[in-house]
N, C-alpha and C positions, 0 to 999 in steps of 0.2 A: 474742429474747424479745419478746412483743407488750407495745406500751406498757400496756394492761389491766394486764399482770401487775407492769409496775413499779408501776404505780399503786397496786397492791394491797399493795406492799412498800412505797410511799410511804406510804400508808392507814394500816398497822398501826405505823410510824415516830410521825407524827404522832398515834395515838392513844394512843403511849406517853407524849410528852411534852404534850399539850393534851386530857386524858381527858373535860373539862368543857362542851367548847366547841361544842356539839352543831350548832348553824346552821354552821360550817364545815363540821362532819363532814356536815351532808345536801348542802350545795354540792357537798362533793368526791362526795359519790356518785351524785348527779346528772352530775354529770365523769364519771365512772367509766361510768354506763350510756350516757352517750351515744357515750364513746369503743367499749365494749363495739360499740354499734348501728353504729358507721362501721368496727368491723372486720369486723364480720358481712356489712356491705352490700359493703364491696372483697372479703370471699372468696367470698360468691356469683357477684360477677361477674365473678372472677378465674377461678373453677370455669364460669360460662355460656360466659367467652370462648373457654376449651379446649375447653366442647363444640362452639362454633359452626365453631371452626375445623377441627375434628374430623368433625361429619357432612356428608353432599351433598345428602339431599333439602329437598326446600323445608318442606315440611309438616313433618318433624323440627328444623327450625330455627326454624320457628315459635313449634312450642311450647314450645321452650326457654325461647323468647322470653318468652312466656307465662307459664312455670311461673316463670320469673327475676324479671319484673316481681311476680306477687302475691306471691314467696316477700319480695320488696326491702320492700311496702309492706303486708305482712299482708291482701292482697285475697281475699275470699271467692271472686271468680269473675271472669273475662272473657273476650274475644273479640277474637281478632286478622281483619282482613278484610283484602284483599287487592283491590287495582282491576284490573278484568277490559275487557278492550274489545274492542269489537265493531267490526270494519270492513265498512265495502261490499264487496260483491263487483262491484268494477270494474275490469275492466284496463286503461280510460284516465283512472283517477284513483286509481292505490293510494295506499293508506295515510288514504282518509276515515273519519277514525271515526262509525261510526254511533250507539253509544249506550259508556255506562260505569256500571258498577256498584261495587258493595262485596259481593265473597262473601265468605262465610264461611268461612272455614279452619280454625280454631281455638275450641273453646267448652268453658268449662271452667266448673265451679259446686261450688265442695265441698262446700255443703250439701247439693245435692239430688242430690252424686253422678254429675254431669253431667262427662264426660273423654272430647269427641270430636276430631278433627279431620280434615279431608277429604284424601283422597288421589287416586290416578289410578284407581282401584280403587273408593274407597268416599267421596261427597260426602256432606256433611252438607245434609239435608233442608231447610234451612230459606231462602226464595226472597231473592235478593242485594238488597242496598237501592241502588237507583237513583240516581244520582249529579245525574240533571237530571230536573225536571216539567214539563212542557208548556213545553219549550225553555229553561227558565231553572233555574241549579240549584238543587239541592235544600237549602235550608238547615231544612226544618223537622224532617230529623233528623239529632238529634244526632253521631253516625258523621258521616253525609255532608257535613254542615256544614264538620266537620275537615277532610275530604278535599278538600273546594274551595275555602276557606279557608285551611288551614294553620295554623289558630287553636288551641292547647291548651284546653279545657274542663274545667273544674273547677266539679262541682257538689256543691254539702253534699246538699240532697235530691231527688229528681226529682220526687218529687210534689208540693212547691214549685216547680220550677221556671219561670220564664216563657219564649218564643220560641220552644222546643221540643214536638213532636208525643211527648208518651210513652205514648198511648193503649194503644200496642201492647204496650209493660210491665206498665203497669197490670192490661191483659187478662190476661199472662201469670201476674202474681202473684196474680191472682182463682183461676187456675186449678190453679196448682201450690202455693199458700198463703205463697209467698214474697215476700220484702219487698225491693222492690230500694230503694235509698235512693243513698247515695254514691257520685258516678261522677268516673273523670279519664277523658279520651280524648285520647291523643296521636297526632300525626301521625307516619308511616314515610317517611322519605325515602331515595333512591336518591343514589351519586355526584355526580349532579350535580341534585341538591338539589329533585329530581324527587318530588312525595309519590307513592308505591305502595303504601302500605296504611294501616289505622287501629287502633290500641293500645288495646282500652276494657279499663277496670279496674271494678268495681264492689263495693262495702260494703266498705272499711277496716275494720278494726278492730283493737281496742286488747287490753292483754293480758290485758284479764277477758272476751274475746269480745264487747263492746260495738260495733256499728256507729257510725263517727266520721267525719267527714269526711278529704276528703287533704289533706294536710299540705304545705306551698310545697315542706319537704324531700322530699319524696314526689313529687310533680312534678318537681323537678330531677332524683333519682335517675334517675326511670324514661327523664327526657327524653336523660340521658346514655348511659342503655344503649339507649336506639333510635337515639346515632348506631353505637353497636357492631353492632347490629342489622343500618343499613343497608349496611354493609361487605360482612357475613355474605349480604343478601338479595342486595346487587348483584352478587358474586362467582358466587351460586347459579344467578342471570337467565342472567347472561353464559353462563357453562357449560353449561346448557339450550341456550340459545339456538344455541353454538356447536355441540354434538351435535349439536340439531332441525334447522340448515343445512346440515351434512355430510350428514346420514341423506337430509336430501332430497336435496342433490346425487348421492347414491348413487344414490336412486329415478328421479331424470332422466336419469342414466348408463343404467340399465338399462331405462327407456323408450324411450333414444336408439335403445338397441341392437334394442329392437319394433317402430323404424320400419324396419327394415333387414331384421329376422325376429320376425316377432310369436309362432310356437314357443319362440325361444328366450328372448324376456321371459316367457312363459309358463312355461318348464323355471326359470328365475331364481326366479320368485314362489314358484313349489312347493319348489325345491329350500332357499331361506331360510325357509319356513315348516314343511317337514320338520325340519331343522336345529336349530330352537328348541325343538321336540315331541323330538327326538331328545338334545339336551341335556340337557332336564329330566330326559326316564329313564332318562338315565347316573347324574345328580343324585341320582333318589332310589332306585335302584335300590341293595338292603340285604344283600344276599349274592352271593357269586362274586369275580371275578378283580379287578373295579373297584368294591367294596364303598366304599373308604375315599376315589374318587375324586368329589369334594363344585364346585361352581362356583356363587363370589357372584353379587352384581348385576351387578357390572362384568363378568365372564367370559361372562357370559349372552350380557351385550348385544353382547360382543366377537366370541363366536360368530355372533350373528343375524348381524351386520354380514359377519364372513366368507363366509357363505353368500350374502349378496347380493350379494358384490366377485366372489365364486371365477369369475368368467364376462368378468370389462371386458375381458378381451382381447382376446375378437372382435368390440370395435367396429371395429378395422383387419383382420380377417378379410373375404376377400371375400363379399358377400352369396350369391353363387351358390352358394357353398362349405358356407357356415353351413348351408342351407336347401334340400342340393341332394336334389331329389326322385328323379331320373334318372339313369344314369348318363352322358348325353350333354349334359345341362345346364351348359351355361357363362352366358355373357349372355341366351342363349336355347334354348330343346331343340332341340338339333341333329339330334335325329330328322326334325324337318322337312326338313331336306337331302337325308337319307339317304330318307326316301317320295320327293322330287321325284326322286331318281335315278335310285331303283326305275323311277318312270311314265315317266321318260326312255326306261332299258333295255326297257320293256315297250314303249315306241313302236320303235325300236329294231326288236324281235322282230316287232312288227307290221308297217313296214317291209321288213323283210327278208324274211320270206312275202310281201308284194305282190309285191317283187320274184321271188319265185323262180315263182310264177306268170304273172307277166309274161313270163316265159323260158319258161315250159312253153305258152304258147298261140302262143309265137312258134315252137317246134320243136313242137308240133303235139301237147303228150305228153295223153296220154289221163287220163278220170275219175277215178281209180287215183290218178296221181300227184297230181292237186290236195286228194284227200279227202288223203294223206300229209302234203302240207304244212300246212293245215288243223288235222291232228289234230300235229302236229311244235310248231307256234307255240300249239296249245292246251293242250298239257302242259306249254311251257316257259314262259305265261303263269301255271298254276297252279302251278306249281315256283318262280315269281317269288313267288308271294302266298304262297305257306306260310313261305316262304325270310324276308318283311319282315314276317309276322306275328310269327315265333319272333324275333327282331331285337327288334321288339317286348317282346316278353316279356323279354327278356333287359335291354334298358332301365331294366326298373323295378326291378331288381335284387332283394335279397334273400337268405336266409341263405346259401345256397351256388348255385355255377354249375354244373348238369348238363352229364354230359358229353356230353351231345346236344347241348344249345346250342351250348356248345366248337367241338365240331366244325361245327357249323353257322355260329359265324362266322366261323370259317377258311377254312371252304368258301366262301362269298359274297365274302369281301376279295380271291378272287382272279379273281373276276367282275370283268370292266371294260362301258363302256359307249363309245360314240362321244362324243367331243366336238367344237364345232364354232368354240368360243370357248376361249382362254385368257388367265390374269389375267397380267400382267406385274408381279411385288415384286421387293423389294428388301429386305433387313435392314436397319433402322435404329434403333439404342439396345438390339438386343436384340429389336425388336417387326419382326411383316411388313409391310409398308407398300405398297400397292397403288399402282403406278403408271399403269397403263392397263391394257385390253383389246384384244387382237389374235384374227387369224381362228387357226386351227389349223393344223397342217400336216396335208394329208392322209394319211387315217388315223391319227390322234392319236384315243387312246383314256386314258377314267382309271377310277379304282376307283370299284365302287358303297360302300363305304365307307373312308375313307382310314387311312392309319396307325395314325393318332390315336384315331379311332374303333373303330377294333379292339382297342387297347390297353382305352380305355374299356368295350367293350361286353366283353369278357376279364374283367372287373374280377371274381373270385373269391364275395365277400360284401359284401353293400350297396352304396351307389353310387360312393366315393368312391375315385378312384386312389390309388395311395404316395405322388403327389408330394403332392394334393390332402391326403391324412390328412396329410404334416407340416406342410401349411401349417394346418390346424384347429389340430393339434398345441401347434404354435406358442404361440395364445393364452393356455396355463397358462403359458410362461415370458415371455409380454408381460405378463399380469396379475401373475404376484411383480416385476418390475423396477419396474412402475409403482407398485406399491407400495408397494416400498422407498422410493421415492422423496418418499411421502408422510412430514411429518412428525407419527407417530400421538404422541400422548400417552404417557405411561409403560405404562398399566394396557393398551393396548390393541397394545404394539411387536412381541408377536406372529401380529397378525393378517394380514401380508405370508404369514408360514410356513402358518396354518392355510387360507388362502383357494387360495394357489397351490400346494400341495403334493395338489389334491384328485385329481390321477390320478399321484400317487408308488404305491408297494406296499409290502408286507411284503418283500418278497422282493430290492429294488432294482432291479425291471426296470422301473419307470415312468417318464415323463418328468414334467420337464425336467430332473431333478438327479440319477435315479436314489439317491432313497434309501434308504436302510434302518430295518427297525423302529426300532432305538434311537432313528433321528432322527423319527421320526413321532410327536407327541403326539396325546393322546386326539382334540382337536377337529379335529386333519388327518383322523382315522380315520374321523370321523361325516362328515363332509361330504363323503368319498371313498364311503363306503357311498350315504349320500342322491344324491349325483351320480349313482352307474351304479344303484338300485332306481328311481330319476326315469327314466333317460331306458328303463329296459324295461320298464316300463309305463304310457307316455306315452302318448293315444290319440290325440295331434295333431301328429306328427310326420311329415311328408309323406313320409318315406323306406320307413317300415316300418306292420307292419301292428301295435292293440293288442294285447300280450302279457298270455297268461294270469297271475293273481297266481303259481301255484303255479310253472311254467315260468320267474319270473324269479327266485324263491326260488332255483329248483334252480342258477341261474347264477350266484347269489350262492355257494350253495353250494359248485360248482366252481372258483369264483374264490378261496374259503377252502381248497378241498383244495390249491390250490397257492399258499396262502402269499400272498396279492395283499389281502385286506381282515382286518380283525378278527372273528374269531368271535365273540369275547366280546360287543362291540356288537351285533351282528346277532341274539344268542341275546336280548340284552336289548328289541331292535325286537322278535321275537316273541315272547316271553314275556307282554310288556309289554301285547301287543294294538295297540302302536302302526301295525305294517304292517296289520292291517283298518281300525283306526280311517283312516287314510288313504285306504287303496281304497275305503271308502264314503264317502267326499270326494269323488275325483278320477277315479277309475276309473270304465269303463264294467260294467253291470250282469253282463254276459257274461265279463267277465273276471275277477272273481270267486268263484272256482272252491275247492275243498275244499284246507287245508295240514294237514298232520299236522304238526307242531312235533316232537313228541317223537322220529318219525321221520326229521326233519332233525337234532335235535339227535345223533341215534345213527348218521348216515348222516355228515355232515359234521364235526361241533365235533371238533377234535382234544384230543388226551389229553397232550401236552403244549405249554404254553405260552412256555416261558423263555426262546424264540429270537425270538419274537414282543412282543413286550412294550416299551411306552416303555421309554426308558432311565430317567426317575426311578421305573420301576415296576417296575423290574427285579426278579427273586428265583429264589433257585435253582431252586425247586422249585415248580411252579402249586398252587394252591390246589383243591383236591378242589371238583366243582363239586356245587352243591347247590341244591336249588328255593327258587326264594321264593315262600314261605307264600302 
């Protein structure tokens, strides 16, 4: 029971037995209201402290702030500001501040109906009050005074008042017909006693709506709930702050990885900004299979972040690997080796016709035989250039290998040439180690292309060998390890699974864990989509050429007949308009080509879902698909 209410049982006690004694009776209810006013002012702030501890954004805790302090002291209206700073852009002197101000955060007026405050989204228009004047600070206004000072102010009227500038009040009340009069302004302080904002209250009033000055109790109050205040702000800084450091250590990781291949900080940028445009229209998309599947602020940002991790692992990826345009590409294009070989065996060729006419003028052979040899060394010279042209070709790789090349570089690996030098190695740690150079034995001959090379130039589609795709491979299960590793906050402990799960399947045939739908949540889904629609329609990826929109649709497509991505997602990127909105971003003008939707939807979207499905999303039977309006 609140003391009030005894009082009230005490009240009607005493007015049984002293019914006369009226100056008692107005003491005690003088008692009574004020007890009343101290239980009011502990349950508002009992009620503020649950919200403070309750919400994240700063702007939200502001006004709490705000709304707490006029509700404590009956203020018509106020303004919380917030000290903003400006540093140099120096890198041999961070951290010089160049100037400080007092923005606006919070404005609130209940006469005139005034309930703004500034967010990341939407600032409040009105310019910050500058903290110093011509290098000295600013005390001629009020706000700024407190903030450099630390002095609580308490003024009965402003338009009384002396030392302060309130021209700018006065203006406003000429114009809006309002009367500003009574002001408090307290200082915000931080942990360590650091002022970061300013508390102004303006027009008190009393309970017939009388404007009154504040009251010493009215200052204590509020001065007590701004150290609650600075709890709530310092706790909020901190938190920012420590997101705002990771988020960039993320972005320096994925720059690190630009210096190494600038495609693939490139594929990183798009493939996190796809990701966030892809979440949202999981989010609001209002019919079908993931109607009811909804993501806060926290989930959001958990997402963006996984799209920006899903790639750290090929900072240990070889660069030649990451970036390989060729298929002879290691440290450097080994086709270089392979032309000098060529112009070797062509010397070679030419060589050995000197010689064979040298022998025919020496046994005396007639016109005849030197036009034979002539035209001998000049066919197998042209037979040489066709032979390192198609080599060529074969190089640069691409969707499949004809079987003319094939045979064409089986036929050349068993080409040798004369050699007149050879290297002397050794095996050492696993690597070949060049000891010296020695002369040849005679007739020692080698291939115009070696093993290796053959193996490479062999390579089926695109440039990269089996050994080479599992070392790329690799990087999805170096990125979850290194992740686990980190320690994420609560709201964000499944972003290890959503970042490196981005080439799992439906179906279990992905690496690195081989999962299955069950285990694959919505946001593994989207960043496995955005992953492979990013990299087939990339126009700057030195391996391949840019693919048409609708050609990489269809490979989405095929990728869904056999169970490897979500339907459902992929129907919602196009429905959506999301995949144009994109390609007129990112894509080039030409590749932009006609999609029929309706006709993917009827080609590809499978007619049941149930084997496909998160496991918290599981249900017997899919849900009949239906357009959104």
């Amino acid at each position: 029971m609140k003391i009030s209410e005894r009082l009230i049982q005490l009240n009607n006690l005493i007015r049984d037995q002293f019914p006369e004694n009226e100056e008692y009776l107005f003491l005690f209810r003088k008692l009574e209201e004020g007890i009343k006013d101290l239980e009011r002012q502990v349950e508002i702030q009992s009620l503020a402290g649950a919200e403070l501890n309750r919400v994240q954004e700063q702007s939200t805790v502001l006004e709490i702030i705000l709304d707490t302090a006029r509700e404590l002291t009956y203020a018509d209206g106020g303004t919380v500001y917030m000290i903003q700073v400006e540093y140099y852009d120096d890198p041999f002197n961070p951290g010089e501040i160049k100037s400080k101000a007092l923005s606006f955060e919070v404005l609130q007026n209940e006469t005139l109906n005034i309930f703004e405050r500034s967010s990341s989204t939407n600032k409040i228009s009105l310019p910050p009050v500058p903290l110093d004047k011509a290098g000295k600070p600013n005390h001629s206004n009020v706000s700024a005074y407190c903030a450099n000072t630390g002095w609580i102010v308490n003024i009965p009227d402003v338009y009384d008042a002396e030392g302060f500038d309130f021209s700018g009040t006065k203006k406003y009340d000429q114009t809006t017909g309002y009367r500003s009069q009574s002001m408090l302004v307290i200082p915000l302080r931080d942990h360590e006693n650091q002022i970061n904002g300013v508390l102004q209250l303006i027009n008190r009033k009393d309970q017939t709506g009388k404007v009154i000055p504040f009251t010493d109790q009215d200052q204590a109050i509020v001065q007590s709930l701004s150290y609650q205040a600075a709890v709530s702000l310092t706790t909020q800084k901190l938190l920012k702050e420590q997101v705002e450091l990771f988020n960039a250590f993320v972005q320096v990781l994925a720059e690190g990885l630009g210096e190494k291949s600038p495609y693939t900080f490139a594929h990183i940028n798009r493939v996190a900004l796809l990701t966030v445009s892809m979440g949202k229209a999981v989010d609001e998309w209002a019919e079908g299979m993931y109607e009811d599947i909804h993501f806060d602020a926290d989930q959001h940002a958990e997402l963006e972040l996984a799209g920006w991790m899903h790639d750290i692992g090929k900072l240990t990826t070889p660069e030649y690997i990451v970036s390989k345009s060729v298929k002879l590409q290691t440290l450097f294009d080994r086709f270089e080796l392979v032309v000098e070989r060529f112009n070797s065996k062509a010397k070679d060729i030419e060589i050995e016709a000197l010689q064979k006419k040298i022998l025919g003028m020496e046994n005396d052979k007639g016109e005849r035989y030197f036009i034979e040899v002539e035209k001998e060394k000049n066919e197998a010279l042209q037979e040489l250039a066709t032979d390192v042209h198609l080599l060529c070709q074969s190089n640069l790789g691409g969707e499949f290998l004809s079987k003319e090349l094939e045979e064409k570089i089986l036929k050349t690996a068993s080409i040798t040439r004369k050699e007149y030098f050879q290297l002397n190695t050794k095996m050492v740690l696993g690597e070949r180690k060049i000891l010296g150079v020695e002369a040849s034995r005679n007739g020692q001959v080698g291939p115009l292309i070696s093993e290796e090379e053959k193996a490479l130039l062999l390579i089926q589609r695109g440039t990269l060998s089996p050994e080479e795709r599992l070392i790329i491979n690799a990087h999805s299960d170096r990125s979850w390890r290194w992740l686990m590793k980190l320690p994420f906050p609560r709201k964000m402990m499944k972003l290890p699974l959503y970042a490196g799960a981005h080439h799992e399947t439906l179906s279990g045939t992905g690496y690195p864990n081989q999962l299955k739908a069950p285990q694959l949540p919505i946001q593994s889904r989207i960043i496995a989509i955005v992953d492979v629609f990013e990299a087939l329609t990339a126009k700057d990826r030195p391996y391949k050429e840019p693919m048409p929109l609708s050609k990489s649709l269809q490979i989405l497509g095929f990728m869904v007949k056999d169970n490897l991505l979500d339907a459902e997602i992929i129907r919602i990127f196009l429905k959506s308009g999301l995949y144009l909105d994109y390609a007129q971003q990112f894509l080039n003008e030409d590749q932009i080509d006609e999609v029929d939707i309706d006709q993917w939807i009827e080609t590809y979207y499978p007619k049941d879902f149930k084997d496909s499905l998160p496991a918290y999303n599981r249900i017997a039977e899919a849900k009949p698909l239906q357009e959104n309006p």
